[in-house]
C-alpha positions, -999 to +999 in steps of 0.1 A: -800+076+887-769+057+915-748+082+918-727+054+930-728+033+898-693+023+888-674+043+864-674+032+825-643+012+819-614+027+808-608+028+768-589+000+754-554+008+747-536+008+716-521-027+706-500-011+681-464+006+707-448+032+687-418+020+672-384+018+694-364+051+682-333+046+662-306+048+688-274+069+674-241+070+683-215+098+673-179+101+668-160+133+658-130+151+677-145+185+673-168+192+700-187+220+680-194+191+652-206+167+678-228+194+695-243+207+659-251+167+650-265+156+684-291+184+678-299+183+649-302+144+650-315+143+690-343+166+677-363+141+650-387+124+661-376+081+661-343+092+665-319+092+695-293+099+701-275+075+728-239+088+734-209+103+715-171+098+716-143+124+708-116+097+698-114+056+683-108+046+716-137+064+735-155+051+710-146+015+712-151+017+749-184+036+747-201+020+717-207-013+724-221-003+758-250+015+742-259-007+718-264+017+688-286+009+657-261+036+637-229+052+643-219+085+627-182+083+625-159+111+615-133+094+590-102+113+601-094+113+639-064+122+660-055+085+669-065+063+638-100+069+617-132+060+617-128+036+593-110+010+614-136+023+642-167+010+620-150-024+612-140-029+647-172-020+662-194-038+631-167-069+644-185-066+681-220-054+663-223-070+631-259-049+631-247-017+635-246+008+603-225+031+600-221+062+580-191+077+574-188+119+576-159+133+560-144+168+547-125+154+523-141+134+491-112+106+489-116+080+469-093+056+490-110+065+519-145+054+505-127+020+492-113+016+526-150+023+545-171-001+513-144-028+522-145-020+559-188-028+557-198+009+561-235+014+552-226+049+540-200+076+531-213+114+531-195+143+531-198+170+559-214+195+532-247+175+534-275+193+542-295+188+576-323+169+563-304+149+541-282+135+567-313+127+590-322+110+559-292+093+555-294+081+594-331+069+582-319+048+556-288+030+567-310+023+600-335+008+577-312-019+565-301+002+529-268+018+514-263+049+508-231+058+488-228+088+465-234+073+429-212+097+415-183+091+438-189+053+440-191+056+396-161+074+396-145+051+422-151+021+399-138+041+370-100+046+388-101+008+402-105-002+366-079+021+354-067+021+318-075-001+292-051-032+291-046-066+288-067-082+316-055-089+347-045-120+360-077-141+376-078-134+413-077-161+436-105-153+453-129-158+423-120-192+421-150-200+450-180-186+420-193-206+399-199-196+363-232-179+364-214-166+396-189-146+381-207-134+353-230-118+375-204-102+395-193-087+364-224-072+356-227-059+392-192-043+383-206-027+353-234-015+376-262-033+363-293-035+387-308-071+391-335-067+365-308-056+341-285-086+347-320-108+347-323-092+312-290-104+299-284-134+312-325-145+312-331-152+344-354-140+365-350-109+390-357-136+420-332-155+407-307-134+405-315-119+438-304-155+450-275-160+434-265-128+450-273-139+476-250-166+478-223-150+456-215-127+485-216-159+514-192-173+494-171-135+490-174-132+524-188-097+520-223-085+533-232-054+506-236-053+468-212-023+465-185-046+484-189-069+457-190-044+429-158-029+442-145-066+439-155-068+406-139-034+393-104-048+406-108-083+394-136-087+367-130-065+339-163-048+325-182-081+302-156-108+318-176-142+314-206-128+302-209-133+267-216-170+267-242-167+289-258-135+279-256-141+242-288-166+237-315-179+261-304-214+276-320-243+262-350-257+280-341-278+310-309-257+317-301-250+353-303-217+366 
């Protein structure tokens, strides 16, 4: 046998790269907080975490720099919140999620971060693994609001039961399938069960969602739903639509 016969190719690589890592961002004033997150977040695998900031301004100046998939922003901060952080930076990013971590479970502080585009609003009693989840999902493209504080939320916008309130102005850019399915989203109904009242199909109302929130200039359902608890009372323009199947040849 050649001992000098050439060697046997190298094995083909791998077409498939792992994918890139989620790249984090953190902002809190307590050092200890920052430390505890950028472990515990630093050491999951996909995840990375790409710088921190103690104040708003650090992180104004630091953030965009580092081009973050998510940022994890303290709410209450010694010079502003992170509320006015996320919109700022989502302004400059309009890709970034954030999620909010707060002490305090306020519901004006959750309207302010839904209205403000936050992707989600979690309290600092959240477990370990369900805040790496929560990084997980809002870097996925997803919500995540607590459905109790969020039902509860919509509950207080509403308020009392009373005459209805006069129609907002910014309603007047929906249509009428429009606002009746902004209603339902107020009442919240998922897709299929607004499909289900108003007989269209889960597609199609996916679309008019779609398009509903262009026109709101909002990017997330629970944006809109807020909307709809402080303009929309619960059932407002639904029953004519809702209450028999449109005739054939009807647009939907």
């Amino acid at each position: 046998m050649d001992s000098t016969a050439a060697a046997p190719d190298p094995a083909p690589t791998d077409p498939r790269t792992p994918p890139r890592p989620i790249r984090v961002f953190l902002l809190d004033d307590h050092e200890v907080v920052r430390r505890g997150l950028r472990d515990l977040l630093g050491g999951e695998p996909g995840i990375e975490v790409v710088g921190e900031a103690a104040s708003g301004a650090q992180a104004m100046t630091r953030g965009p720099a580092l081009r973050p998939d998510v940022a994890v922003l303290d709410v209450r901060l010694p010079d502003g919140n992170g509320i006015t952080v996320c919109r700022e930076l989502r302004a400059l990013m309009p890709g970034l999620a954030c999620l909010m971590l707060t002490s305090f479970d306020d519901e004006d502080a959750l309207l302010d971060a839904i209205m403000a585009g936050a992707a989600g609003y979690v309290l600092k009693q959240i477990k370990g693994s369900d805040l790496v989840t929560a990084v997980r999902t809002v870097a996925s493209g997803q919500s995540l609001l607590d459905p109790a504080t969020t039902a509860r939320l919509m509950r207080s916008l509403r308020g009392p039961e009373s005459e209805p309130p006069p129609e907002d102005a910014r309603l007047s850019v929906l249509n009428e399938r429009e606002r009746a399915i902004l209603a339902l989203i107020g009442e919240g109904l998922t897709n299929r069960q607004i499909g289900g009242k108003l007989y269209l199909s889960e597609k199609t109302v996916k679309n008019h969602i779609s398009r509903m929130l262009a026109k709101l200039g909002v990017e997330r359902r629970v944006q809109a739903a807020v909307l709809a608890a402080q303009v929309a009372p619960p059932g407002a323009d639904t029953q004519g639509e809702a209450g028999a199947p449109p005739s054939r040849g009807s647009a939907r």
